[in-house]
C-alpha positions in Angstrom: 104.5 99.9 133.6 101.6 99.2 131.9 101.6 98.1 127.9 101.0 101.6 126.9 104.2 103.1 128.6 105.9 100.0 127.7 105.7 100.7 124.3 106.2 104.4 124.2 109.1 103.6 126.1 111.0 101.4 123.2 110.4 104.1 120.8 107.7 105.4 118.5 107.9 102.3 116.4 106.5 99.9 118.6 103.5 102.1 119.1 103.0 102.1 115.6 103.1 98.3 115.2 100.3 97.7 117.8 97.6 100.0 115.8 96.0 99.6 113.1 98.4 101.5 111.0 100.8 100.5 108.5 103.9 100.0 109.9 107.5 99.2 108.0 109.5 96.0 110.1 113.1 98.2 109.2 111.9 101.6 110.6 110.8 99.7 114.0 113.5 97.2 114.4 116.1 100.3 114.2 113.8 102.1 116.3 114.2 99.5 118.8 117.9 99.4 118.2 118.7 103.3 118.2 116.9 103.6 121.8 119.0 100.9 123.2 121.9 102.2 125.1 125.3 100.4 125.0 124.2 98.3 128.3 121.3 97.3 126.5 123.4 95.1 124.1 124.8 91.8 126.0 126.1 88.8 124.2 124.3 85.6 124.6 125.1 81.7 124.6 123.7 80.7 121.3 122.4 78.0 122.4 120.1 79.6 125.0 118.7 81.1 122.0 115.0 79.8 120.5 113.4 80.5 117.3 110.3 82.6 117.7 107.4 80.1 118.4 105.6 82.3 116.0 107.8 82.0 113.4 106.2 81.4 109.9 109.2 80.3 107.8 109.9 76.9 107.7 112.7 76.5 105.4 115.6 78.8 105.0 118.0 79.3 102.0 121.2 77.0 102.9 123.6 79.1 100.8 122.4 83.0 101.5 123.3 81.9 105.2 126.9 80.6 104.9 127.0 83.5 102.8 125.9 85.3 106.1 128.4 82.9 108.1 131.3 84.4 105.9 130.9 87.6 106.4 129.8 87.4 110.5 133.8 85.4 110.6 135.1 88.2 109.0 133.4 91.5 110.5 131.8 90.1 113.7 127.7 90.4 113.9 127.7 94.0 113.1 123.7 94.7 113.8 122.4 92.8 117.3 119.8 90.3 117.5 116.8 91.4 119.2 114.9 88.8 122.1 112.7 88.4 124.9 113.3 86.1 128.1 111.5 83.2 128.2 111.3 80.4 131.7 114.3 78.8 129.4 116.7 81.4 127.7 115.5 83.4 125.7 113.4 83.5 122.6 113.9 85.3 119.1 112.0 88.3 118.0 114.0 89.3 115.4 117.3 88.0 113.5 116.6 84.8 112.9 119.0 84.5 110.3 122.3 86.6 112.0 121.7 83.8 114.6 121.4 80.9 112.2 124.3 81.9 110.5 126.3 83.1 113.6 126.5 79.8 114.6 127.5 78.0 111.2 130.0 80.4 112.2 131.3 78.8 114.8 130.4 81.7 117.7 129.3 81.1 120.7 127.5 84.2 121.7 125.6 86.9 119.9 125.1 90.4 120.7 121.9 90.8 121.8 118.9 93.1 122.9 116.5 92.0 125.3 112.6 93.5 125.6 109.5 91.7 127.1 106.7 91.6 124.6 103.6 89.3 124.8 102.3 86.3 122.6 100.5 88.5 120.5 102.8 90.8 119.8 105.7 88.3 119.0 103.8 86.6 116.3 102.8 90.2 114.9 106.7 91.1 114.6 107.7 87.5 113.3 104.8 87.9 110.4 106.2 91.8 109.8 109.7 90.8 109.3 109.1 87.9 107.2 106.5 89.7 105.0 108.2 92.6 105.0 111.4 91.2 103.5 110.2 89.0 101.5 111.3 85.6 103.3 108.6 83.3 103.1 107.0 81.4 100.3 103.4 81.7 99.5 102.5 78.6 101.6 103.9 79.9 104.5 102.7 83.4 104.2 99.2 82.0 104.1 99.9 80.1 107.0 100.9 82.8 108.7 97.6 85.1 108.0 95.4 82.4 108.7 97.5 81.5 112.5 97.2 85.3 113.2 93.5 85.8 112.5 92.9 82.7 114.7 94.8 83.8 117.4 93.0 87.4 117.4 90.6 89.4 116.7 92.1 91.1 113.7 89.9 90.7 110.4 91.1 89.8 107.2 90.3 94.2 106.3 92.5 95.3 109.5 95.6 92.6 108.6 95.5 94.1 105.0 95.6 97.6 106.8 98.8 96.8 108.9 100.3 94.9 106.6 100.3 97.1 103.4 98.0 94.6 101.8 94.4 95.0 99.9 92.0 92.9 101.1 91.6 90.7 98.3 95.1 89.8 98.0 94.8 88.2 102.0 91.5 86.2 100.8 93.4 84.8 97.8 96.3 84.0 99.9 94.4 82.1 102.7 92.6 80.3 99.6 96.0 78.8 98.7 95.5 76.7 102.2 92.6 74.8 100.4 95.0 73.3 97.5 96.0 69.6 98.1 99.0 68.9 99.6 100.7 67.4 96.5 100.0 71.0 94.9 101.0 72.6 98.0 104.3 71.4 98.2 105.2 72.1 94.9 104.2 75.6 95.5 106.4 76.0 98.6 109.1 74.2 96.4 108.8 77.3 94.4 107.7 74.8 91.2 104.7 76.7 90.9 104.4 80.7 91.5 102.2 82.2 93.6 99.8 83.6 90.7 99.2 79.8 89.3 98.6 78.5 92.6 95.6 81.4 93.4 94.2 80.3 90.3 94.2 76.3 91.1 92.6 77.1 94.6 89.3 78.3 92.9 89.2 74.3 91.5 87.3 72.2 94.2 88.4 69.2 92.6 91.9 68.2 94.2 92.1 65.5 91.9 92.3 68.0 88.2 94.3 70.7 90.9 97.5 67.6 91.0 96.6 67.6 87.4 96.8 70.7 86.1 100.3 71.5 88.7 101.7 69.1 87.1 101.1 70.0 83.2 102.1 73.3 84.7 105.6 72.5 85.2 106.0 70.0 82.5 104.3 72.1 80.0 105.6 75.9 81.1 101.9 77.0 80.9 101.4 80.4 81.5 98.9 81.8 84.1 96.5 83.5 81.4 96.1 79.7 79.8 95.7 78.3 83.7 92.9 80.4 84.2 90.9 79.7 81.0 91.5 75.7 81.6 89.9 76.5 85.6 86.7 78.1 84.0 86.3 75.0 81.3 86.5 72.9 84.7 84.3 74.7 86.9 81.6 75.2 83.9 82.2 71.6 83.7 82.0 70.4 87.3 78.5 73.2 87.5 77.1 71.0 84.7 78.0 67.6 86.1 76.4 69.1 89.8 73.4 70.2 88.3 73.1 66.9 86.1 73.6 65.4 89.7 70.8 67.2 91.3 68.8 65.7 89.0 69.3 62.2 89.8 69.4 63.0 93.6 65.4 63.7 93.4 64.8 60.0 91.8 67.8 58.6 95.0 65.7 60.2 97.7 62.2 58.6 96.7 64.3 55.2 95.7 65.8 55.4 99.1 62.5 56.5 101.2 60.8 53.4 99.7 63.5 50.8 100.0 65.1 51.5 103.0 68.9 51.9 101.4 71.0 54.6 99.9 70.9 54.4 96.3 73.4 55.9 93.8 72.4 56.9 90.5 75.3 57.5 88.4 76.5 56.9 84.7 73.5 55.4 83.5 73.5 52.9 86.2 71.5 52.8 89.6 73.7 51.3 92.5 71.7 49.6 95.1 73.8 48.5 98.0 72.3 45.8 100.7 74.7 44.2 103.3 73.5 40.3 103.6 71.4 38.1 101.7 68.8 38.3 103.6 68.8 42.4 102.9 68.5 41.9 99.7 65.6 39.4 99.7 64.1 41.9 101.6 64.8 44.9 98.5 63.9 42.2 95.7 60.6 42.3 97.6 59.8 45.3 97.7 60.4 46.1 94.1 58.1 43.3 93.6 60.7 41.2 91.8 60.1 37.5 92.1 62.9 34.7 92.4 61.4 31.2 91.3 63.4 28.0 92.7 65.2 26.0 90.3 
């Protein structure tokens, strides 16, 4: 069967989440389950079960899943997981956390439905479901756009299609990936939302980006007052680069006529040389004279 007839044949909402349309990760994972006949649901060794290599969430909320665990001792897993075979048992494609929590449980097996789907389309569902219900932080969502576009052809305009996005909301969010990890961690932490971090990303200093995370948690600034201190920055940093450019005429014509990089830089030239010798050889050629003692 080719891939066509594979996916009309697990329902109407696979089709959907291989187009460009917008799909919904509930409608097609009850899709998938309603055309599932009882012998399509087997119970599996837990521990033949792998996460979904795709799988963009990192860290998963310790309490919401024995939470989970309580409930699966007490009513069973009441909505199957759904997998795909893999050379070693099988592989997740959706119910990460029924199988998490199943065995904090203490189960052994899982009820389970079993479908073939390619790479691409198992990173596709893994980024749908996580999106979708609101699972990852903004670190990992970013990581997750950026791991898709390099591993297809979709464009940043056809993953805000599919994904119920606007493009300028999946720019923003890869441009978190540019923060320093100090920043970055405090935004997966959850320390710093979402809207503060897009506005540290447009700083190209990483140094004033640590700074300004940090007087962001200690001072409870708000994102308006975040994004009138990145301007001041960025006017400022514009000013110091053009100020730069200046001096970099005057360390070009230093450097064509003395052989060395020069740095000027607060009022101060910098010229480096690597052995005495070398810098005979500069003192020379600026025609400055050493007399012997």
């Amino acid at each position: 069967m080719n891939n066509n007839g594979k996916r009309k044949a697990l329902g109407k909402g696979l089709e959907q989440l291989f187009s460009n349309e917008r799909i919904d990760f509930e409608n097609l994972e009850k899709d998938i389950i309603e055309s599932a006949s009882p012998k399509d649901i087997v119970d599996i060794d837990i521990d033949e079960i792998r996460s979904n290599p795709y799988q963009p969430r990192k860290t998963f909320d310790q309490e919401s899943l024995q939470e989970l665990a309580a409930s699966i001792k007490e009513h069973g897993v009441v909505q199957p997981i759904i997998v795909k075979k893999s050379l070693k048992g099988y592989e997740l494609i959706a119910g990460e956390r029924r199988t998490r929590a199943s065995k904090l449980a203490g189960l052994k097996t899982v009820p389970a439905i079993v479908r073939e789907f390619n790479d691409e389309e198992m990173m596709e569902i893994a980024l749908i479901e996580n999106i979708q219900r609101e699972n990852l932080n903004p670190i990992e969502e970013a990581l997750a756009y950026d791991k898709i576009i390099k591993s297809t052809n979709m464009t940043q305009e056809v993953i805000a299609q599919k994904f119920g996005k606007s493009r300028s909301y999946i720019t923003n969010m890869l441009g978190l990936l540019k923060l320093p990890e100090e920043t970055k961690k405090l935004v997966e932490e959850g320390k710093i939302s979402s809207s503060h971090a897009r506005t540290l990303s447009k700083i190209n200093d990483e140094d004033e980006i640590n700074k300004l995370a940090n007087k962001i948690i200690k001072e409870n600034i708000n994102v308006r007052e975040i994004e009138d201190l990145t301007r001041r920055i960025n006017n400022k940093n514009n000013n110091k680069k053009s100020y730069s450019n200046t001096y970099e005429i005057f360390e070009n014509i230093m450097r064509d006529k003395i052989g060395t990089k020069v740095k000027i830089n607060n009022h101060k030239i910098e010229i480096p040389f690597d052995s005495e010798k070398d810098l005979e050889r500069i003192l020379e050629i600026l025609n400055i004279e050493i007399e012997d003692n």
